[in-house]
Structure formats: structure tokens, C-alpha cells
C-alpha atoms as an extended CHARMM CRD file, in Angstrom:
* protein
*
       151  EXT
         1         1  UNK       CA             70.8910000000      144.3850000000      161.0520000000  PROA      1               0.0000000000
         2         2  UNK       CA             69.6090000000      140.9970000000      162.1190000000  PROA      2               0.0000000000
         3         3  UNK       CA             71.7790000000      137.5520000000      161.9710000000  PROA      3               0.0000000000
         4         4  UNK       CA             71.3400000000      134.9870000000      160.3240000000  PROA      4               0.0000000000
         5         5  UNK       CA             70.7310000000      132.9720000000      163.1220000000  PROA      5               0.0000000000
         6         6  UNK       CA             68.1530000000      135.1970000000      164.5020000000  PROA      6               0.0000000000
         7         7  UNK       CA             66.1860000000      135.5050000000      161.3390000000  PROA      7               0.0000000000
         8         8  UNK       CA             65.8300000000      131.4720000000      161.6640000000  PROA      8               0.0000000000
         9         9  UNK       CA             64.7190000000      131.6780000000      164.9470000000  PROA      9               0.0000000000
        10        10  UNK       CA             62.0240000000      134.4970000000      164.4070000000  PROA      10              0.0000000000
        11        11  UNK       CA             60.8450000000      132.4490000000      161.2420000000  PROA      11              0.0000000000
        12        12  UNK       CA             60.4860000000      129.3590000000      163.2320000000  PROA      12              0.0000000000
        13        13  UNK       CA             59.1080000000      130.8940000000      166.5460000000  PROA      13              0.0000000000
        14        14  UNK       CA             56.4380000000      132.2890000000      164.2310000000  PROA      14              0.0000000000
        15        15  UNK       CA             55.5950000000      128.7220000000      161.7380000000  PROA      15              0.0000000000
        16        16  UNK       CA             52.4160000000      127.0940000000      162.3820000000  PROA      16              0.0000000000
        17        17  UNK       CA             53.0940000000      124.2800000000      164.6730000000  PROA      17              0.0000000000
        18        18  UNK       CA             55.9830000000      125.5470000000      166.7270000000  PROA      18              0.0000000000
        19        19  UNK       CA             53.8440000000      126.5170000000      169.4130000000  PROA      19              0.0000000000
        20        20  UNK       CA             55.7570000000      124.7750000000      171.7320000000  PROA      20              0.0000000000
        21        21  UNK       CA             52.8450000000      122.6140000000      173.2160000000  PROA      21              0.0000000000
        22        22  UNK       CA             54.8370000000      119.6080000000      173.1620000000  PROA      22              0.0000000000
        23        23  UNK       CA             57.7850000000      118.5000000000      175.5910000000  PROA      23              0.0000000000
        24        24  UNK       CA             61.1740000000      120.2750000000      174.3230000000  PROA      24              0.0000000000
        25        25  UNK       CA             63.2170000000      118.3220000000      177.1030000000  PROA      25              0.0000000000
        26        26  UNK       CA             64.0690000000      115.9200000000      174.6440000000  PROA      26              0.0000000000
        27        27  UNK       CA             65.6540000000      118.3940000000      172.5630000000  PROA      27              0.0000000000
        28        28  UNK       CA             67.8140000000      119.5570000000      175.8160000000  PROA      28              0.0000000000
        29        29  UNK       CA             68.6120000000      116.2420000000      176.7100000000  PROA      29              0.0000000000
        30        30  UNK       CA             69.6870000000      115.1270000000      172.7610000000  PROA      30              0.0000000000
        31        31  UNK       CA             71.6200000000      118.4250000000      172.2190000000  PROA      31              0.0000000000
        32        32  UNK       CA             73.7080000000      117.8650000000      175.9530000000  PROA      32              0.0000000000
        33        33  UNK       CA             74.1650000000      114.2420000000      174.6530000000  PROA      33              0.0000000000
        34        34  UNK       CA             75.3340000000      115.8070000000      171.0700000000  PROA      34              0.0000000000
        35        35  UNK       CA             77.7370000000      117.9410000000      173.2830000000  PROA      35              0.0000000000
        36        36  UNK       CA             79.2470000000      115.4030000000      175.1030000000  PROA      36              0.0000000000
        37        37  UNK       CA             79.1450000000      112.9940000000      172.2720000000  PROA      37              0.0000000000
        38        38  UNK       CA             81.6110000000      115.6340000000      170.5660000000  PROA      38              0.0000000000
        39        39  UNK       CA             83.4750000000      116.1120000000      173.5960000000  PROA      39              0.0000000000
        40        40  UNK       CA             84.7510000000      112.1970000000      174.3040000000  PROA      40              0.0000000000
        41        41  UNK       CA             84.3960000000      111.5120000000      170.3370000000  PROA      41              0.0000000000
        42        42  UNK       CA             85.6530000000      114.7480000000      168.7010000000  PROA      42              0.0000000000
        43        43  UNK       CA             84.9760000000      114.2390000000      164.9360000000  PROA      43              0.0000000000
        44        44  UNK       CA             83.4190000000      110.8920000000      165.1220000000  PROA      44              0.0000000000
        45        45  UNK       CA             81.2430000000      112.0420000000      167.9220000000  PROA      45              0.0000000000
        46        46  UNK       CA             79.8860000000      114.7770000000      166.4220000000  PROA      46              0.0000000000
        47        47  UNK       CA             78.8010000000      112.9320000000      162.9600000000  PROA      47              0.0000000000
        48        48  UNK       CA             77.0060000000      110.3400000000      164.9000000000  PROA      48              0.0000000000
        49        49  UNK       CA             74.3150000000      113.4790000000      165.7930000000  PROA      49              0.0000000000
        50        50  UNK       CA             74.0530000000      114.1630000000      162.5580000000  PROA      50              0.0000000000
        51        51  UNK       CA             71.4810000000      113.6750000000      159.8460000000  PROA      51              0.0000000000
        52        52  UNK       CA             72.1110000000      112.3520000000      156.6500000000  PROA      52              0.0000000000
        53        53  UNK       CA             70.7770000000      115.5970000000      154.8090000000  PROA      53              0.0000000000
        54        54  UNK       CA             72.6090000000      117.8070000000      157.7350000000  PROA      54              0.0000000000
        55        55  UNK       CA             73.2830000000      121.5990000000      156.6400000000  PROA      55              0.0000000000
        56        56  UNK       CA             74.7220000000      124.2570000000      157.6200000000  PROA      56              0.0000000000
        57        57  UNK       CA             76.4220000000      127.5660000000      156.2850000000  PROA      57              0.0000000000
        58        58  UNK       CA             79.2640000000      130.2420000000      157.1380000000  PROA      58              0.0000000000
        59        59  UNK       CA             79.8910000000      133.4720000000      156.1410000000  PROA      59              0.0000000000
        60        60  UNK       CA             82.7980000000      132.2920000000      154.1190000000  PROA      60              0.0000000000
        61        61  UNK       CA             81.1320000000      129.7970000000      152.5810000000  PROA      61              0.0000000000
        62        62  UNK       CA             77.7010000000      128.8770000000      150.2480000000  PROA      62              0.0000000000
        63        63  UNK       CA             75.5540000000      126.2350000000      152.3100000000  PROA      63              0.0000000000
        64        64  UNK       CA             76.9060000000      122.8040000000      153.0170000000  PROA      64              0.0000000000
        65        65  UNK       CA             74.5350000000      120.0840000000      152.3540000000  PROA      65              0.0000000000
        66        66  UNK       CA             75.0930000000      116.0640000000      153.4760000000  PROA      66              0.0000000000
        67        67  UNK       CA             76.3730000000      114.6990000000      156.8670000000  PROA      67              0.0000000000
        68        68  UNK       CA             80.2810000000      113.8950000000      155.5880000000  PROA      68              0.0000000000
        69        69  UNK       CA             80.2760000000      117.6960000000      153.8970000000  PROA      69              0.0000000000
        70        70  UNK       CA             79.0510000000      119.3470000000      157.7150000000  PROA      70              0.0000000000
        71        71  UNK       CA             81.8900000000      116.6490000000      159.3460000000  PROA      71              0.0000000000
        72        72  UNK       CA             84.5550000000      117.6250000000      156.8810000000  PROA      72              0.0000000000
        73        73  UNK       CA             83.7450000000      121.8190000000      157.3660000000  PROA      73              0.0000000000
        74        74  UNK       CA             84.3180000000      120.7460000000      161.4460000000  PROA      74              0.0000000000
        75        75  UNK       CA             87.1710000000      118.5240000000      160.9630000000  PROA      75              0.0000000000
        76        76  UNK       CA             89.4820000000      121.1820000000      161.1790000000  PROA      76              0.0000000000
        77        77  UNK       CA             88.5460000000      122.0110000000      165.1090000000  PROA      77              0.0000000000
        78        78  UNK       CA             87.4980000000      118.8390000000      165.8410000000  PROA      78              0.0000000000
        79        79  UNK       CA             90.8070000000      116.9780000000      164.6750000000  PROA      79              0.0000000000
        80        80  UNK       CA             92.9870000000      119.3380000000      166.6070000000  PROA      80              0.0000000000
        81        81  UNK       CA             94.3200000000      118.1020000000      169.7980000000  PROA      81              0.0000000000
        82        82  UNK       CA             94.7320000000      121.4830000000      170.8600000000  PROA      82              0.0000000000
        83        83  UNK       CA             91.4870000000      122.7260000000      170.4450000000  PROA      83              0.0000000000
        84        84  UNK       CA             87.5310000000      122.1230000000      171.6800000000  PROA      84              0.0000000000
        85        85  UNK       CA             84.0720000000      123.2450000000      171.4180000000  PROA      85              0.0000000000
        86        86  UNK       CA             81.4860000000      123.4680000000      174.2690000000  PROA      86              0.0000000000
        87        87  UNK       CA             78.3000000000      124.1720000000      174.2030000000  PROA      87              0.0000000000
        88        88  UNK       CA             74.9770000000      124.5530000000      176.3650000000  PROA      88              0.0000000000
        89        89  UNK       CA             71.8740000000      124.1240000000      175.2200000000  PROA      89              0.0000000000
        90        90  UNK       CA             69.5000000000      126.9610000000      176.8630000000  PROA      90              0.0000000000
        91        91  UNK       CA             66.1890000000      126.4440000000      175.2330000000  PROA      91              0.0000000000
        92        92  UNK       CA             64.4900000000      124.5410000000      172.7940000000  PROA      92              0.0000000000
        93        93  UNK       CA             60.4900000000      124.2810000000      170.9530000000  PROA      93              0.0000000000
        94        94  UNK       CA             59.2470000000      121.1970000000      169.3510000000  PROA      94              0.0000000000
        95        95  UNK       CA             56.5780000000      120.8810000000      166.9720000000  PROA      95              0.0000000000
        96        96  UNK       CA             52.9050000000      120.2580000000      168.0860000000  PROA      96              0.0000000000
        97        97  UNK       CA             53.3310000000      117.1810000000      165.8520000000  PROA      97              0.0000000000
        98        98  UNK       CA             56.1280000000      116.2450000000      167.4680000000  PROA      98              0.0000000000
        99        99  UNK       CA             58.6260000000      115.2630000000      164.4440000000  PROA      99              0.0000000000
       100       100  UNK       CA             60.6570000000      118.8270000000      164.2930000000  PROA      100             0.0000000000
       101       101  UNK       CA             62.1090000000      121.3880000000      166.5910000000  PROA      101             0.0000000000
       102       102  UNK       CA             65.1730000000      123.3860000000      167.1330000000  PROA      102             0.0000000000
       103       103  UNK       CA             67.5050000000      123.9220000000      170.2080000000  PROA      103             0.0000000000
       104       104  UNK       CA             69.1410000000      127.4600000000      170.7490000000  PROA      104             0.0000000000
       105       105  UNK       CA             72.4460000000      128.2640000000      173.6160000000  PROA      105             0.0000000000
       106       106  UNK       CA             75.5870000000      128.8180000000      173.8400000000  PROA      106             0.0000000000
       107       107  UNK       CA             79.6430000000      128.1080000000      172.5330000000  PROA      107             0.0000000000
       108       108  UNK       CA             82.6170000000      128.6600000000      173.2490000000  PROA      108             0.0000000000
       109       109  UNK       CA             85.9900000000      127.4300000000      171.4850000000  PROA      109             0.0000000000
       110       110  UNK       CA             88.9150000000      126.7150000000      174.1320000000  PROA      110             0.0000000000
       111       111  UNK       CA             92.7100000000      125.9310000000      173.6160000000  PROA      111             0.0000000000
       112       112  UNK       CA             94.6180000000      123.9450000000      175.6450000000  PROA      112             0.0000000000
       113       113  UNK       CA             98.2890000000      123.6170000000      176.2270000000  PROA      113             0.0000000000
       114       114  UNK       CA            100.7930000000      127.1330000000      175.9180000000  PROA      114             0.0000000000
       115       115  UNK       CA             98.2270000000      129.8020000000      174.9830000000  PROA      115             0.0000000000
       116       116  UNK       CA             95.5230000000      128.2680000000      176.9910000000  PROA      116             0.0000000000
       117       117  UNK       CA             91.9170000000      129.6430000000      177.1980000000  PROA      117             0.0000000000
       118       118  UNK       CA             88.7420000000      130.4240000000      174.9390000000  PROA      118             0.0000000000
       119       119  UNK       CA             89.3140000000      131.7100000000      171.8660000000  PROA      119             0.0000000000
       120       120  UNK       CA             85.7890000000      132.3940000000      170.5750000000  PROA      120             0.0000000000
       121       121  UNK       CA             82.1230000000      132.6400000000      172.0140000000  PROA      121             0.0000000000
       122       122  UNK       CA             78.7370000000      132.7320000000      170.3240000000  PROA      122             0.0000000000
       123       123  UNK       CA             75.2800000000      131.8930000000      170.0600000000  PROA      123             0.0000000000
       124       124  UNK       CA             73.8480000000      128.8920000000      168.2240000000  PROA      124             0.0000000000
       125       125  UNK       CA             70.9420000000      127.2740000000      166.6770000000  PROA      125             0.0000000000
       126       126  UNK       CA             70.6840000000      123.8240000000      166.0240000000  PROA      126             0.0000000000
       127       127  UNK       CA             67.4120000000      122.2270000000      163.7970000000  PROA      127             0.0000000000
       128       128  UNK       CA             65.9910000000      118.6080000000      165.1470000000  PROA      128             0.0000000000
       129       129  UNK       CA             64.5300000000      115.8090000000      162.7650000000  PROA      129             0.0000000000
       130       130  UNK       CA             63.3960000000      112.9910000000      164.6810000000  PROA      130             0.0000000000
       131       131  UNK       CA             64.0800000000      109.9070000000      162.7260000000  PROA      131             0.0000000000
       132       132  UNK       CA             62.1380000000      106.9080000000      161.7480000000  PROA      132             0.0000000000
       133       133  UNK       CA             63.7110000000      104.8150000000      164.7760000000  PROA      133             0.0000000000
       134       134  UNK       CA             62.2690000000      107.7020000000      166.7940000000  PROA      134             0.0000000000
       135       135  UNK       CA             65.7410000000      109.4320000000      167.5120000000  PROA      135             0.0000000000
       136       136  UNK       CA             66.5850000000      113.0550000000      166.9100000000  PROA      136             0.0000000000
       137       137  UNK       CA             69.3400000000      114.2770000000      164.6500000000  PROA      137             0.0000000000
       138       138  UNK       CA             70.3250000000      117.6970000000      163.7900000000  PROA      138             0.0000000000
       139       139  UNK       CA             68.9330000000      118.2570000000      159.9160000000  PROA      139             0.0000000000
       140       140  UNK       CA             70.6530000000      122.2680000000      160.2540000000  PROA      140             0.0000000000
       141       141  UNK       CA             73.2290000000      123.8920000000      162.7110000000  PROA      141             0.0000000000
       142       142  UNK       CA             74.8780000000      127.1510000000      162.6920000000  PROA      142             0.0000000000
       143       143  UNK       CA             76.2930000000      129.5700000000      164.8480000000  PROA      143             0.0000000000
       144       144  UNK       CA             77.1150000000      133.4030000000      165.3050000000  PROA      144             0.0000000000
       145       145  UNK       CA             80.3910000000      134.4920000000      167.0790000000  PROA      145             0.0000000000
       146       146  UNK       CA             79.6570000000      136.9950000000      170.3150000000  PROA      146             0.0000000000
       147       147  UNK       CA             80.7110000000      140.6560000000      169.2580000000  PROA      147             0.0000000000
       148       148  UNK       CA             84.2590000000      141.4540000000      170.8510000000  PROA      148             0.0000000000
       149       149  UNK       CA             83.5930000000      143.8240000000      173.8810000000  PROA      149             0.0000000000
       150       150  UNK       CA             84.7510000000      147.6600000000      172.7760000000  PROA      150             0.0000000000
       151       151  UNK       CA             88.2060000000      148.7260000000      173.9420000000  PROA      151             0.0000000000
């Protein structure tokens, strides 16, 4: 059965106008700046990538619509000392009109201190909106955890 995530990305690599004619590098370079926006700014950093009608969704959860809701769902990781998120970006499509694309890689959730290491992997998808002063924000993000290797 399919994820989530990759049903989004097969429904957008097959819409009319993601033919990727246009130059995704700006997606790459906004979603490393969203990174390590999050990274130095943890909670605060994050929001600031984030559009006002940001969504996303969990499998314990119904879809969370508006930029404080999606802040609030990540406040948990994001306010914990202890804790951090990293990503990589590893490819990305913009529209042929130029005002829409998406950004696909990589996460992984790391503790720090006693029990040091990463705690969690995935994949991850991550919907652009470029905005009237001609910036990009993420309008939908969501992830899928890696399947644990078999023992």
C-alpha cells in the first residue's frame, strides 16, 4: 500500500504544469535555508518558513490548517532542548508558471545529552507557495517515518 506522502508526490509529478521546466534550485536553496532557519531558531525558526494557510497532517491526527496550528503540532520537538530535526532537501519541481512547487528528502530526529543519537528517520515532502513579495513559504509539509530494518 502506498503512503501518503507518495500518493502526493505521484499526483503532483503528474498535474499539468509540474513539468519541471522551470529552475527548482530555488526550492533547494529555500528548503536548506528552512532547515537551518529551524536549526539556530528552533520553534521560531521554523514558523518564519511558514505560510499563513500552512497544513499538514499525521496519522494521529485530522489535518492541521493555519501557520500557529502547524507551529503548535511541532512545538513539542522543537521546544525540547534535548531534541532536533535535520533534514536534506534531495529534489524539488516547480511549476512552469513559476508560483508553486514542492521539495522532497530526507529527516532524521537526534537526541542529545545521556541517550544520545537519532531516534527516527524518514522521508518528506514539503509544498512551496511563492508569495506576493516573491518569497517561498511552505503552504503543506508532511513526512513518513523510514520502516525499522527486520531483526
Amino acid at each position: 500500500m502506498p503512503t501518503t506522502a507518495a500518493l502526493l508526490l505521484a499526483v503532483l509529478s503528474a498535474a499539468p504544469g509540474f513539468a519541471g521546466t522551470a529552475d527548482a534550485s530555488v526550492l533547494l536553496d529555500a528548503d536548506r535555508a528552512f532547515a537551518e532557519a529551524t536549526a539556530k531558531g528552533r520553534l521560531e525558526g521554523f514558523s518564519s518558513f511558514l505560510a499563513e494557510d500552512a497544513a499538514t497532517f499525521r496519522p494521529d491526527s485530522p489535518v492541521i490548517r493555519g501557520r500557529k496550528a502547524v507551529a503548535e503540532r511541532w512545538a513539542p520537538l522543537l521546544n525540547n532542548p534535548a531534541m532536533s530535526i535535520r533534514w536534506q532537501p534531495l529534489d524539488a519541481t516547480i511549476s512552469s508558471s513559476s508560483d508553486l512547487g514542492y521539495t522532497i528528502g530526507a529527516y532524521e530526529i537526534v537526541r542529545s545529552g545521556e541517550n544520545a543519537g537519532v531516534v527516527a528517520t524518514g522521508k518528506y515532502v514539503t509544498i512551496w507557495k511563492k508569495q506576493a513579495d516573491g518569497s517561498w513559504k511552505v503552504t503543506f509539509d508532511s513526512g513518513v517515518p523510514d520502516t525499522p530494518p527486520k531483526k
